[in-house]
N, C-alpha and C positions, 0 to 999 in steps of 0.2 A: 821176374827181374830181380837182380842183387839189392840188397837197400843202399850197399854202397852208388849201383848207378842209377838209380831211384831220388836218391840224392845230389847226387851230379845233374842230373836232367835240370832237378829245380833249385841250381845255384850256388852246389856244392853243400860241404857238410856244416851243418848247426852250429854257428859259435854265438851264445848268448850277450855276448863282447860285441857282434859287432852285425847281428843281424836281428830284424823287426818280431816281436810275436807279442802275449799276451799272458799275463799273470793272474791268478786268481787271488783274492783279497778273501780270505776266510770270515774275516769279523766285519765286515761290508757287506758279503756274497756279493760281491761283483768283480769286475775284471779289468785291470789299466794293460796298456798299450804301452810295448816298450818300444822305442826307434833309437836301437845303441848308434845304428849309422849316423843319424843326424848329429851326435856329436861334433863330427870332423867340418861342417858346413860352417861358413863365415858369420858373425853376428852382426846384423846389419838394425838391428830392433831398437827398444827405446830405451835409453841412458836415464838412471836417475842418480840423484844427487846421492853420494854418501852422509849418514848421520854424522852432525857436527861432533868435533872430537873435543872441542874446548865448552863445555859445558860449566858452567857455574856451580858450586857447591854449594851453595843455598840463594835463589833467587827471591826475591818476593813478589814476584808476578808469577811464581809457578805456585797454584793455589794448592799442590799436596806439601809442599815443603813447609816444614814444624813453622808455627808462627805465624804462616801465611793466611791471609783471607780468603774463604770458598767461594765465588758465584751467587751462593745463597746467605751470604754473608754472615757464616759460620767461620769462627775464628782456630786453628789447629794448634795444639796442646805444642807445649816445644818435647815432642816425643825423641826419645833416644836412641828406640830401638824398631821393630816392627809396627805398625800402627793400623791398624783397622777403623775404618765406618762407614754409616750406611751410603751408599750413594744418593750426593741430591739431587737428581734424576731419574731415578730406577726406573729399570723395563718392567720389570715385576714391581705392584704392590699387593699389601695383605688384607687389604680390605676391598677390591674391585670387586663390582658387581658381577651377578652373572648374567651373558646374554638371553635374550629371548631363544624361545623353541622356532626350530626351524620346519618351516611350511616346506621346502623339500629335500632330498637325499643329497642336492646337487650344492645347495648352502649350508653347510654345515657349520657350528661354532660349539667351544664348549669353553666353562669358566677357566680362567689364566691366572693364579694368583702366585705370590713371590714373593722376597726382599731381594736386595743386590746390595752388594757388598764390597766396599773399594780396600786395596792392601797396599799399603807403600811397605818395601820391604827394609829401608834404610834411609834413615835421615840426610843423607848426601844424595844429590840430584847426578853426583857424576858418578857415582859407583853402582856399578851394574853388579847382577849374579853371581859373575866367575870373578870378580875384584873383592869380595868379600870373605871375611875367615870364616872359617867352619864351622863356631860357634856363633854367629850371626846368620850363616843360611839354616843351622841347626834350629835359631829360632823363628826362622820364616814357615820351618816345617812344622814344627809344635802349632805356628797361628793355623794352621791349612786346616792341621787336625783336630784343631779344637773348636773352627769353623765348621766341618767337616760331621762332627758330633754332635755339638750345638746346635745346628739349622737342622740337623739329619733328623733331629729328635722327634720332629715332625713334619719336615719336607719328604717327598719320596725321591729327591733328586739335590744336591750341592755340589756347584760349580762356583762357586765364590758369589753365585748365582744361587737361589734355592730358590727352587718350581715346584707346584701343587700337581704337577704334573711329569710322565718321564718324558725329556726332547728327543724327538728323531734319531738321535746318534745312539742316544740309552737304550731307546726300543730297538733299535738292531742290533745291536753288540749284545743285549740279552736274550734276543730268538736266536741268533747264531751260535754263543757259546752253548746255550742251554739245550738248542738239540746235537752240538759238537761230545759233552758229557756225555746226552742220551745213547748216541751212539757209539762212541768211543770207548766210555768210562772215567774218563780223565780233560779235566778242563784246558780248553784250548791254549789256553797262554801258557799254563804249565807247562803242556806240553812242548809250543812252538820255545819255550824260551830251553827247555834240556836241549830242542832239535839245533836251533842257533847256538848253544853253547860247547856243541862235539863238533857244529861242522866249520862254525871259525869264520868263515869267507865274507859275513856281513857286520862280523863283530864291532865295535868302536872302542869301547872299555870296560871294563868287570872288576868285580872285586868279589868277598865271600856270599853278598847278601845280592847282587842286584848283579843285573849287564845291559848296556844299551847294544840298541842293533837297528843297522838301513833297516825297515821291514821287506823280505823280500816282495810284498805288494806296494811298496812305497809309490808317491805321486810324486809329492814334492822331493826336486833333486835331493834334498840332502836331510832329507824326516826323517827322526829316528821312533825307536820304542823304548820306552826306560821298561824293564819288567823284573819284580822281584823272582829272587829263585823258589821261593817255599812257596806255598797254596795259601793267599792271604786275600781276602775279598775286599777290606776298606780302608783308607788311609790310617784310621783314628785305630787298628790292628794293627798295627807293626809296633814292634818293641823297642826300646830306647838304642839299643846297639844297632840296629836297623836302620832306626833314621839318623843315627851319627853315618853309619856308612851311606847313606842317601846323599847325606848333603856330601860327603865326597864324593862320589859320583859325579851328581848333579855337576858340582866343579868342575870336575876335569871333562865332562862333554862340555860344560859352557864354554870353555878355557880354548879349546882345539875347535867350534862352531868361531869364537873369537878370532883364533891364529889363522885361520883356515883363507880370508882377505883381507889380515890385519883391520877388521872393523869390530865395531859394535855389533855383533850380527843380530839381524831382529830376527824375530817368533814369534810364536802364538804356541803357547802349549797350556795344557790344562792335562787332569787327574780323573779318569773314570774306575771306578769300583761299583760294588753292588750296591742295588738303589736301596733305600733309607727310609726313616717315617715309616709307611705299614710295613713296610716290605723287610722293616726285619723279625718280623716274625714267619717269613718266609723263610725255605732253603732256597738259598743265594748260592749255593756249593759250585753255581757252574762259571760262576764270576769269579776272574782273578784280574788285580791291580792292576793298574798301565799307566801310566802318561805318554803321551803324544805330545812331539815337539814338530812344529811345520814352520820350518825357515823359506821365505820366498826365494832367497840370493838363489841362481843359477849359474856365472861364470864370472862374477865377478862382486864388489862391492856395487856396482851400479848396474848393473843386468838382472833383471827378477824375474821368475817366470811368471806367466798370467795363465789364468785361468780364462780362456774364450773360443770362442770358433767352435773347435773338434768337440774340447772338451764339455764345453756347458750343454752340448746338443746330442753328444753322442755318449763318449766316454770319458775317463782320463788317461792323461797321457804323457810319457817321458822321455829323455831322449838319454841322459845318464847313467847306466845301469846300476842297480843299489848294493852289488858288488864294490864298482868304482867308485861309487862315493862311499862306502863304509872304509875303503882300502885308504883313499885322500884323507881322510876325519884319520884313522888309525894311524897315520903315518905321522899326525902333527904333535910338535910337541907339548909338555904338560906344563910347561912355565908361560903364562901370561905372554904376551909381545910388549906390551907397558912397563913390565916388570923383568927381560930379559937383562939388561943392564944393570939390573940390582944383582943378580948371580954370578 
């Protein structure tokens, strides 16, 4: 039979726009579920509040703001700029015992040791990310990386977090890339980010040094990947010109994440590089730089996707395709919505 009626039989021909399949996630090894159809379906789900827009510039009930009183009634420095310290709570500390030996294969435990590390990036409670100049995110980035070198010196792992240990995310993204090298030659992200950079279609923004991109395995509707263009394994490696172009970057996604429902848009992003402490006397050569941004918003300021059902039991899964939204992010403009009226 023709594969044209081959294809006809089972519902005409393949448009990834706007028909169901499955994408492989290389730095996962696993697979998300696209459903471009469910797009067009009515939202009948749960409403949540948009972040308040009138925020205070320095509150005294908000215990990071300069001045204010901690929880642990630690009193803050009237800081000017970026401001670090330890958390009074940590999930990690540095002197936890280790557990007992485990009597069978079925209970297992091993030592957890840590510090945690809290960052306020700017002494204004109302200015977020993409509202700040360039030389204020420039120095949010010098804190990461000198956080980043600092903890590394002897942690094998720094997430604003440092673990005695690597977490679950570190140890697959370094069995994946590291057999991606072994067979390849060339490390994964180097490579995906030349592939995203000629084929365009997931793009968001670029400059000489960096490009963000949908990843074409993306979960969250509108997740990108920040990834340098050169072969660079750890934050506290990039060179001055580098993270002067970083924090532009960074801007202009925050700026169009921003524009995109005229909100605050929330996230969660964090920085994976090659792990640290012993492991730099290892070849790390199969690791290259990333940040992950995972915005929950789905179709509106107050629509978020969740995580449950299909996916926490089976897989993950989309209904967006990460074409469409790199296309909606790329199409928005690079002035602030707060700041349209100043130009």
């Amino acid at each position: 039979m023709e594969p044209s009626l081959r294809a006809a039989e089972r519902g005409g021909r393949f448009r990834a726009s706007e028909h169901q399949h499955v994408r492989y996630n290389p730095l996962r090894d696993d697979w998300v579920l696209v459903s471009a159809h469910r797009v067009k379906r009515p939202w009948q789900g749960q409403l949540e509040k948009p972040p308040p827009e009138d925020v205070p510039r320095w509150d005294p009930k908000n215990p990071l703001c300069p001045g204010a009183t901690r929880a642990n009634g630690e009193v803050n420095p009237n800081y000017e700029g970026t401001f670090v310290f330890p958390n009074d709570f940590p999930a990690l500390q540095p002197d936890a015992p280790e557990p007992d030996d485990s009597d069978h294969p079925l209970f297992r435990a091993a030592p957890a040791r840590g510090v945690c590390k809290v960052m306020c990036f700017h002494p204004w409670s109302d200015l977020t990310l993409p509202l700040m100049s360039l030389p204020e995110i420039r120095a949010v980035i010098d804190a990461w990386a000198e956080l980043a070198a600092e903890l590394g010196a002897s942690y094998p792992w720094v997430q604003v977090w440092a673990s005695s240990f690597l977490p679950n995310e570190a140890c697959l993204e370094d069995r994946t890339q590291r057999q991606h090298l072994s067979q390849h030659g060339v490390p994964m992200l180097l490579e995906y980010a030349e592939q995203e950079a000629a084929r365009k279609e997931r793009l968001v923004v670029e400059n000489a040094d960096w490009l963000v991109v949908v990843p074409y395995w993306a979960t969250w509707p509108y997740q990108t990947l920040l990834l340098p263009r050169r072969h660079v394994c750890r934050l506290q490696d990039l060179s001055d010109s580098e993270k002067d172009s970083l924090a532009s970057i960074m801007q202009r996604l925050l700026i169009k994440y921003d524009n995109l429902f005229e909100v605050s848009f929330p996230y969660s992003m964090g920085w994976h590089g090659a792990p640290t402490g012993p492991y730099l006397q290892e070849d790390c050569r199969h690791w290259q730089l990333h940040a992950h941004y995972y915005p929950p918003l789905l179709r509106s300021a107050t629509v978020r996707k969740f995580m449950v059902g299909y996916e926490m039991l089976a897989q993950a899964q989309r209904d967006l395709t990460p074409e469409q939204a790199a296309e909606r992010l790329r199409s928005l403009p690079e002035v602030h919505y707060k700041k349209r009226a100043e130009v």
